[in-house]
N, C-alpha and C positions, 0 to 999 in steps of 0.2 A: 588553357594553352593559347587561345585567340587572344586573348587580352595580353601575353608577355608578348605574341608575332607582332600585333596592334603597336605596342610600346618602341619594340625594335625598329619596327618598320619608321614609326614618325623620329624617331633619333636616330637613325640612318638617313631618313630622309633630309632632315634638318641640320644632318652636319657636313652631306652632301654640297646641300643647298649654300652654307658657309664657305667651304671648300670651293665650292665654282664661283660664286661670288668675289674671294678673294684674287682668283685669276683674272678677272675680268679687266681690262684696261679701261680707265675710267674715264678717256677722252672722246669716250665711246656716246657718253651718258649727257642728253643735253636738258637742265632742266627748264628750257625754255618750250619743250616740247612736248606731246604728247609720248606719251600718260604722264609724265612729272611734273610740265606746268600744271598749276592752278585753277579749275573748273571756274568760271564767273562766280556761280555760288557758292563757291569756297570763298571768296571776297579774300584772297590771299591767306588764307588758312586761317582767318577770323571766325568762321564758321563753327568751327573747333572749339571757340569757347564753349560755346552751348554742350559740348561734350564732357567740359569741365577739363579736358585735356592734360594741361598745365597741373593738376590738382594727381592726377595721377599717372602721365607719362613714366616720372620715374622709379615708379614702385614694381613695374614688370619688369622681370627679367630678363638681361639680352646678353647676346654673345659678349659686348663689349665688359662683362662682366666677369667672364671666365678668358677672355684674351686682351687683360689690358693692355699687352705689349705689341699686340696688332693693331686692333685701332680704339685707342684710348675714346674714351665718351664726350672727355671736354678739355681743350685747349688749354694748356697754362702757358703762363709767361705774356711776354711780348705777341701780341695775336695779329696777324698779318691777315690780307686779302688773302694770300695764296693758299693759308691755313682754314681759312673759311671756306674758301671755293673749297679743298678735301670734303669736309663735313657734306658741302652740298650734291658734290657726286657721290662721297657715301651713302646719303638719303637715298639718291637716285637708286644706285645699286640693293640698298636694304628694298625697299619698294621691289623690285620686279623679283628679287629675291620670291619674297612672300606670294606674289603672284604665281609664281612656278612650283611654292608649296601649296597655294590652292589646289592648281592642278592637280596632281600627284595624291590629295588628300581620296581623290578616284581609289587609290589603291586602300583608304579603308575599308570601303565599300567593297573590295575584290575580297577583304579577309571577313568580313562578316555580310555576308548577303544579305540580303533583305531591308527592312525597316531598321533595327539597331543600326547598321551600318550606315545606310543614308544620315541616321540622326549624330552617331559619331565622327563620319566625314564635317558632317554640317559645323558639330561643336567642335571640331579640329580649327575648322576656316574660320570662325568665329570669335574661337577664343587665343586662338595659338598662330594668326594670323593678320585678322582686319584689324587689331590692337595697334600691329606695327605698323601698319600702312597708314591707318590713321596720323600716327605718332612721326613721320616722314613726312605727310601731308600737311602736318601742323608746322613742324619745324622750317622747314626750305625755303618759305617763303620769308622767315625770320633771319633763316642761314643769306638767303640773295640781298636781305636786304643791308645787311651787316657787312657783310662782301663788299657791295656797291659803295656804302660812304668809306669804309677803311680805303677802296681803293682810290674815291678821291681825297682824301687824307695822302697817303702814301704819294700822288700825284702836286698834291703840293706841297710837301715838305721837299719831295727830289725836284721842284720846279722852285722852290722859295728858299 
């Protein structure tokens, strides 16, 4: 029975967590700042290689999976600055997301006391969380850079 509350509880929590996210107004969200900029040692999310990142970013599962009419994964057509900056407050948004399911990941630990529970919190944050965080940390700094020259592109096609 602990193990179905266990289950209920992280897909409540998780669709939650979707849910409030989606509200959020994303001019809210600066990624020049902390916690969304860039650590030095991230060297702009090069770091990441070493993770192999790129190799398997896309093979986990995510929302934009089951709501591609919400926020689609990747841009088609004609891709704009304005279309990129989305992506980058997306990131923003998915990031603190995950951090607030860290938190909350406390309440495995409330359904199974002890030892299992600390170890299943742990493999909650671990597996069902720092994936994405990672995977935001890698990307933004790829989404800002992308951003930046479209924008001066777009500033000299409407100046040329």
């Amino acid at each position: 029975m602990k193990i179905l509350i266990t289950v209920i509880y992280m897909i409540v929590i998780g669709q939650v967590g979707f849910f409030f996210g989606l509200s959020l107004p994303r001019d809210c969200f600066n990624e020049g700042r902390f916690p969304y900029k860039s650590f030095g040692w991230e060297k702009d999310g090069q770091f990441y290689n070493k993770l192999k990142v790129k190799n398997w970013k896309s093979k986990v599962p995510d929302m934009s999976m089951i709501t591609k009419r919400i926020m689609p994964k990747k841009i088609k057509g004609n891709i704009t600055s304005e279309d990129v900056d989305r992506l980058v407050k997306e990131s923003c948004v998915a990031e603190m997301i995950h951090y607030i399911l860290c938190v909350f990941a406390i309440g495995i630990y409330n359904i199974w006391r002890g030892k299992l529970g600390i170890l299943l919190a742990v493999l909650y944050i671990l597996l069902g969380n720092v994936p994405y965080v990672i995977i935001q940390r890698y990307n933004r700094p790829n989404f800002i850079s992308l951003r930046d020259r479209l924008k001066i592109r777009e500033e000299r096609h409407a100046n040329g």
